[in-house]
Rosetta silent file (secondary structure, phi, psi, omega in degrees, C-alpha in Angstrom):
SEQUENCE: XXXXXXXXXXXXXXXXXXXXXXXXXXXXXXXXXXXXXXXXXXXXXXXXXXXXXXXXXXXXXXXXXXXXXXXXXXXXXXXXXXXXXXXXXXXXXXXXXXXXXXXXXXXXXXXXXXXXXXXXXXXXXXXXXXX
SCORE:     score description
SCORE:     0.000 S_00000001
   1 L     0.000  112.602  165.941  135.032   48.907   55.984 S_00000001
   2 L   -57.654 -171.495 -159.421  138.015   50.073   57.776 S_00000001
   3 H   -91.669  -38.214  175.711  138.124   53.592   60.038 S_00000001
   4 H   -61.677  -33.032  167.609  140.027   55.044   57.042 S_00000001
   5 H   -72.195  -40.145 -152.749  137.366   54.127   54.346 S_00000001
   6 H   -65.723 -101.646 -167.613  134.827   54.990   56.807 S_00000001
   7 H   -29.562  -70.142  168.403  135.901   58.880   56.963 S_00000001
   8 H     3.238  -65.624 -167.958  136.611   58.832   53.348 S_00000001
   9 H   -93.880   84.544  166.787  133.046   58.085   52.688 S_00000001
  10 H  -164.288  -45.838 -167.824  132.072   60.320   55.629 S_00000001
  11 H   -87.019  -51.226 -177.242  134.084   63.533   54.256 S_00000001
  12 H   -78.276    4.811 -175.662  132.659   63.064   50.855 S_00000001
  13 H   -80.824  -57.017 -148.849  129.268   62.998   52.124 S_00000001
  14 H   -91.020  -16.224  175.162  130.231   66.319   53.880 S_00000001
  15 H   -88.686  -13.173  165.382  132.027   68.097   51.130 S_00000001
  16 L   -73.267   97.027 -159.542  129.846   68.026   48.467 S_00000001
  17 L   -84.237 -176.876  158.541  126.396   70.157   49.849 S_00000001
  18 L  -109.327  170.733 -177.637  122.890   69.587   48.630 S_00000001
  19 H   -70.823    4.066  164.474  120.614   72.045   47.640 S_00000001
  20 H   -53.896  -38.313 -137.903  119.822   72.408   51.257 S_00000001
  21 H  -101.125   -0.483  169.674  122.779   74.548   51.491 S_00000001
  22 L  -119.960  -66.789 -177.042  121.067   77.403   49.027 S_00000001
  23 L   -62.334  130.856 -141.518  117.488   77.170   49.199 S_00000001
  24 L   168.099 -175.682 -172.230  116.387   80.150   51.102 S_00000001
  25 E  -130.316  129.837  176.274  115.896   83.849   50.962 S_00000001
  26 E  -121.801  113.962  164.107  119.329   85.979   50.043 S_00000001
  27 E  -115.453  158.905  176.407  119.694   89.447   50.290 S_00000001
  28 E  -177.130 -129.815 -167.254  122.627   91.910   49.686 S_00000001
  29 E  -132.759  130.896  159.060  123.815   94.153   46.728 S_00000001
  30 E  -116.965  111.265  176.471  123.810   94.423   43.195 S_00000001
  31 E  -132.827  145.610 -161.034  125.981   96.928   42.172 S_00000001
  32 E   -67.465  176.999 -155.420  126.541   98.162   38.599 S_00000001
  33 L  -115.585 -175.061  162.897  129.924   98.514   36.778 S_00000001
  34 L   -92.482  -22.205 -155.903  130.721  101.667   34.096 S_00000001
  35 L   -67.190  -26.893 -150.272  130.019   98.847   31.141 S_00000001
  36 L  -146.530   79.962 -164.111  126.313   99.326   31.175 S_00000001
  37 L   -72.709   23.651  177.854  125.154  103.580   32.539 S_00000001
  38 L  -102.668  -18.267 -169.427  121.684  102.921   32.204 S_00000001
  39 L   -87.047  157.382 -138.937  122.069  100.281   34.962 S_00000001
  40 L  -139.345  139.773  176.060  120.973  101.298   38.435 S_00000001
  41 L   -82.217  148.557 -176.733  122.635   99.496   42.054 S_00000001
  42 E  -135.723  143.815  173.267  120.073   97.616   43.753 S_00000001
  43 E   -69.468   95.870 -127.229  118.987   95.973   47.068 S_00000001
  44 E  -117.374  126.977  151.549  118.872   92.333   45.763 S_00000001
  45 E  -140.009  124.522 -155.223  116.531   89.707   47.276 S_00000001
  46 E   -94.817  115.493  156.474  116.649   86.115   46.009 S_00000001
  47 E   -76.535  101.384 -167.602  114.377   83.291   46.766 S_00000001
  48 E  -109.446  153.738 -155.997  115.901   80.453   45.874 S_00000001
  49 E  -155.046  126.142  155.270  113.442   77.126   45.771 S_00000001
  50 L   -29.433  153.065 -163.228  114.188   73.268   44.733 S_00000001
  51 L  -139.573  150.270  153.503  113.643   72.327   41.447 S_00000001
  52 L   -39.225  -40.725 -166.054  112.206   68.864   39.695 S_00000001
  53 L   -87.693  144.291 -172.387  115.421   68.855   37.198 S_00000001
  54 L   -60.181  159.727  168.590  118.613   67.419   38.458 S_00000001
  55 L    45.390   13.551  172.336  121.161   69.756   39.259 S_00000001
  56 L  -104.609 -177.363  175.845  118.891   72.935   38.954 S_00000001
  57 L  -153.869  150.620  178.785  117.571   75.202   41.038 S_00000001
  58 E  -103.382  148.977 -174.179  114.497   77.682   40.762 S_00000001
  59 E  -155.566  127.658  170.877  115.289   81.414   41.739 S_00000001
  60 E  -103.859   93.362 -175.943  113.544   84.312   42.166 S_00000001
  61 L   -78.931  103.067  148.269  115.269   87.982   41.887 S_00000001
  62 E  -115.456  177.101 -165.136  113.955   90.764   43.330 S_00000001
  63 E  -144.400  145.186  176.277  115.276   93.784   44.164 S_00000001
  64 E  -107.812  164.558 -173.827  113.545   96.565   46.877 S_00000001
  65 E  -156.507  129.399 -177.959  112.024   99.975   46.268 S_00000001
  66 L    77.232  -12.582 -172.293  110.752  102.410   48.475 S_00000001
  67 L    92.320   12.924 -162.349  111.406   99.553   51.309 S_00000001
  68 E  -134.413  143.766  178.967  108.669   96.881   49.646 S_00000001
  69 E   -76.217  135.330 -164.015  110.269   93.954   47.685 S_00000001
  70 E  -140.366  128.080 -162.936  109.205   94.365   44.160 S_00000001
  71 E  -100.657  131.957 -177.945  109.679   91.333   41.766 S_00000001
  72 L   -96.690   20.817  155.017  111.622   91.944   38.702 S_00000001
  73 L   155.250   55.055  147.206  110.660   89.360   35.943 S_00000001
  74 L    68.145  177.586 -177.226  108.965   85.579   37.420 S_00000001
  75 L   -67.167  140.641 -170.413  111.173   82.686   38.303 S_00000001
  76 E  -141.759  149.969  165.679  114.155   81.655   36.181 S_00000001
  77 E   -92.595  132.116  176.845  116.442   77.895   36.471 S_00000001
  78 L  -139.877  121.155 -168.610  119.566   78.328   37.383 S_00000001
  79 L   -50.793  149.490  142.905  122.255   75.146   36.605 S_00000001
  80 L  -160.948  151.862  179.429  123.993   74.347   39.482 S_00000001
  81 E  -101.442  111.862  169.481  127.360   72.800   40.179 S_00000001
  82 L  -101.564   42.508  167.650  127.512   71.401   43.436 S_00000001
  83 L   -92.127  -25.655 -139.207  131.402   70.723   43.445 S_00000001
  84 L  -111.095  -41.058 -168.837  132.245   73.779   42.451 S_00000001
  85 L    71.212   60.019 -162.039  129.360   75.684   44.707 S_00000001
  86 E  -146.532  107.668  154.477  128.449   77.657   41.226 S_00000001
  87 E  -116.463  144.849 -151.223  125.004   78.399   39.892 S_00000001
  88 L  -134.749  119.572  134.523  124.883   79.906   36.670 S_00000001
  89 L   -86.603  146.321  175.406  121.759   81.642   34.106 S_00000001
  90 E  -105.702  124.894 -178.560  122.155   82.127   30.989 S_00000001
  91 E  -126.364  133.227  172.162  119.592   85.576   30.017 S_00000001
  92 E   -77.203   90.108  172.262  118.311   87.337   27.334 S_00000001
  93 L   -63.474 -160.715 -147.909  117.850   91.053   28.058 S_00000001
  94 L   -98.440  -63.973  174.205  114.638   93.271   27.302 S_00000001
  95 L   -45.072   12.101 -177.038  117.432   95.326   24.595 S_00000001
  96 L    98.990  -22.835 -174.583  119.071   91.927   22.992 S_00000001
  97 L   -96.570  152.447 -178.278  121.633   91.491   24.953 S_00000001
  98 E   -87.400  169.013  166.831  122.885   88.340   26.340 S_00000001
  99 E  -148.418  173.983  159.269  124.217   87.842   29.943 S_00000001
 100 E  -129.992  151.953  137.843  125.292   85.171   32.603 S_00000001
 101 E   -84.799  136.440  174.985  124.739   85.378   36.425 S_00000001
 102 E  -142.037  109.197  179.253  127.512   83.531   38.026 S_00000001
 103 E   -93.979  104.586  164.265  127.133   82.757   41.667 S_00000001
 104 E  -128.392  143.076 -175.144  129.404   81.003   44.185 S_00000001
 105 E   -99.013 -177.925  153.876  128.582   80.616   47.889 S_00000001
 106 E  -144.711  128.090  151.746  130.537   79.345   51.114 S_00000001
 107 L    70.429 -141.766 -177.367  128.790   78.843   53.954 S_00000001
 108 L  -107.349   60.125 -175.541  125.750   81.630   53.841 S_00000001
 109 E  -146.166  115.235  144.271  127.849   84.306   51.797 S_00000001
 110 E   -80.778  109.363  162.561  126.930   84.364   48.526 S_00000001
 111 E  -138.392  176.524  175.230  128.972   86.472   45.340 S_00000001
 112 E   161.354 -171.699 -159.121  129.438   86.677   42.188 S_00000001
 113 E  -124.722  151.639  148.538  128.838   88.531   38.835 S_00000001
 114 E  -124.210  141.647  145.085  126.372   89.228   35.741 S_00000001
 115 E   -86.887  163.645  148.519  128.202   89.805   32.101 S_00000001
 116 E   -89.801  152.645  139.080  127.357   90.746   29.033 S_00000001
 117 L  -109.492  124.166   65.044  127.966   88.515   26.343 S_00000001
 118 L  -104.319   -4.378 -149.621  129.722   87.671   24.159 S_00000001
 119 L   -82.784   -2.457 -179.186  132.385   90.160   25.178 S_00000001
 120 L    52.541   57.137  123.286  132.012   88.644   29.170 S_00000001
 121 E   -73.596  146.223 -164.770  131.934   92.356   30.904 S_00000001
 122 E   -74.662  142.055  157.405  130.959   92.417   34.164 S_00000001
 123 E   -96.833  -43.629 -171.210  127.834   94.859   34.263 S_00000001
 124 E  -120.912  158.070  171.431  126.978   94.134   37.832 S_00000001
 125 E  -141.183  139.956 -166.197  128.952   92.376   40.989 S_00000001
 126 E  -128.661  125.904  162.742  126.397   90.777   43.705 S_00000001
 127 E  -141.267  144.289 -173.266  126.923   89.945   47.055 S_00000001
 128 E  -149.545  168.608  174.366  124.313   88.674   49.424 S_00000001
 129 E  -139.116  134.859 -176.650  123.662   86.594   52.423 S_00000001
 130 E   -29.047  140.920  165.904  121.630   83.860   53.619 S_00000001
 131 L   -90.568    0.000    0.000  118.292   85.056   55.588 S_00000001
């Protein structure tokens, strides 16, 4: 292996992360849109935790009230692409409606959106940062 293959295979090593590079505790903001006035802005903090399934992730969303972290509804899988640095749920709300979370990070800055679907409006835009 020449010096030139060598970095090659050295740089693709380093551009691609592992789930190292998310699992953790993320906090920031979730803050609603006009699409959905029942929806409320929130202090958002995510636990995000390896998963058994390839290319997953496990994640826990909570949001605080009152100043005490309050968990809003168990652990969920969330896909993730790590070329892209994208993790994605697909959700059912409690009223029928579908959504996605769409996530992408750099470094320990996380953002990204929920929609509704099918019509893809954003209800909420999230931004948070590594703890």
């Amino acid at each position: 292996m020449n010096h030139f293959t060598f970095s090659l295979a050295i740089w693709a090593l380093v551009a691609v992360p592992t789930a190292d590079a998310i699992v953790g505790t993320w906090r920031g903001t979730s803050v609603c849109t006009a699409v959905r006035p029942a929806c409320h802005d929130e202090i958002a903090v995510d636990h995000i935790a390896r998963s058994t399934k390839p290319d997953t992730v496990l994640m826990t969303m909570n949001k605080v009230v009152d100043g005490k972290e309050v968990e809003m509804g168990g652990t969920v899988e969330f896909h993730v692409d790590y070329a892209s640095r994208t993790l994605t749920w697909e959700m059912a709300a409690r009223d029928g409606t579908r959504g996605e979370v769409r996530l992408t990070w750099s470094g320990n800055k996380m953002t990204g959106t929920m929609i509704q679907l099918p019509g893809r409006e954003v209800v909420r835009n999230i931004t948070l940062e590594k703890q």
